[in-house]
Structure formats: structure tokens, C-alpha cells
N, C-alpha and C positions, 0 to 999 in steps of 0.2 A: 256674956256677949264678947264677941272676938273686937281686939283691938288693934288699929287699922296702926297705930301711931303718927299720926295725921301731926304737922308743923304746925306748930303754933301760929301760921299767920294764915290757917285752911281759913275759909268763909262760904263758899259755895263749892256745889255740887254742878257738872256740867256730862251731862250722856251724850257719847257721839256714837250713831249705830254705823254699821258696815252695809252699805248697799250692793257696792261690788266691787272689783278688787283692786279699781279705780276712783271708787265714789265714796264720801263718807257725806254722813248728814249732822250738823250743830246742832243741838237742841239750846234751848234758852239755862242759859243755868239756874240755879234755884240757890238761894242760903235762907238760915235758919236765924232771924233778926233777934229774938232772945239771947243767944249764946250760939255765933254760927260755927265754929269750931266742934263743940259739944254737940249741933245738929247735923253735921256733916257725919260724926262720927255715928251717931245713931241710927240713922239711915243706913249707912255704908253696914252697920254690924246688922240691923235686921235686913236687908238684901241678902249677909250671906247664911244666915239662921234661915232663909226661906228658900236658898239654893241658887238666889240672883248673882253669886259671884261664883264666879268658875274658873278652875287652872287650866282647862281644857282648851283648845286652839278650838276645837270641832265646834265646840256648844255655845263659843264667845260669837253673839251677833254685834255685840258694840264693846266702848270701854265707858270708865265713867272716869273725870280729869277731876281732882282738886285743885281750885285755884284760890288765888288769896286777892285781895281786895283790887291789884293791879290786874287781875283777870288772866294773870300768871298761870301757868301747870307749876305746884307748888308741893305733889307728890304725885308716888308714881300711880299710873292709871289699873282698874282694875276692869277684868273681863268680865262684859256682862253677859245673863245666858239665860233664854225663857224658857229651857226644859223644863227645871223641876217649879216653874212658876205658872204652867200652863194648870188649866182647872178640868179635868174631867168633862168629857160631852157625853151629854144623857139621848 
């Protein structure tokens, strides 16, 4: 698994997507109450094992903010991208 090296004091997970080039949308953040560091981090490494993180400007619709228990950005954000997450239509 790719490792994010997330600060010791990550706890949640917060997606902000791009509406337009004016607008952004908060989503509610999420952590991982067993070990929220350790849950951030495993999320963030299968997002990109499934092609959800992207270097690409084109394919980033949002980023995703690590923040720590102040509700901080606590590292830097990474682009998120529903190309290779889209599923095949029958």
C-alpha cells in the first residue's frame, strides 16, 4: 500500500468536490474511532490502489483535506478522480 505519511495528529478524512470554478462543496468529514490516523491512512492508500487519487489537474473533480482533531488541514490535500472508479455500463 502507498504511504500517504500523514502527521501524527491526521484523524479524519474530509472530500471537498469542484462544482465550478467558483463553487466548492464540504462534505462532512469522516475518522476512523479505533485508530484514526491508521484509518485515514488506509482509506487514502486503497482510494489510490483503485485509481481514486490522481496527479492529473483534468481527472481531479475534488481534493480530500486531512485534518486533525481541531478540524485543522493538517496535510496536504490530494486530488480526487472518478475515472478509473467509474464501473462499466451493461
Amino acid at each position: 500500500m502507498r504511504n500517504f505519511n500523514l502527521p501524527d495528529d491526521a484523524v479524519a478524512l474530509q472530500p471537498v468536490r469542484f462544482i465550478s470554478d467558483d463553487e466548492l462543496r464540504y462534505y462532512t468529514a469522516t475518522t476512523f474511532p479505533n485508530n484514526p490516523r491508521g484509518g485515514c491512512q488506509v482509506y487514502l492508500s486503497r482510494c489510490a490502489i483503485a485509481g481514486g487519487i490522481t496527479e492529473s489537474q483534468e481527472e481531479a473533480v475534488g481534493i480530500c483535506d486531512v485534518l486533525n482533531s481541531d478540524s485543522e488541514i493538517v496535510a496536504d490535500v490530494y486530488p480526487v478522480s472518478y475515472t478509473h472508479l467509474t464501473l462499466p455500463t451493461t
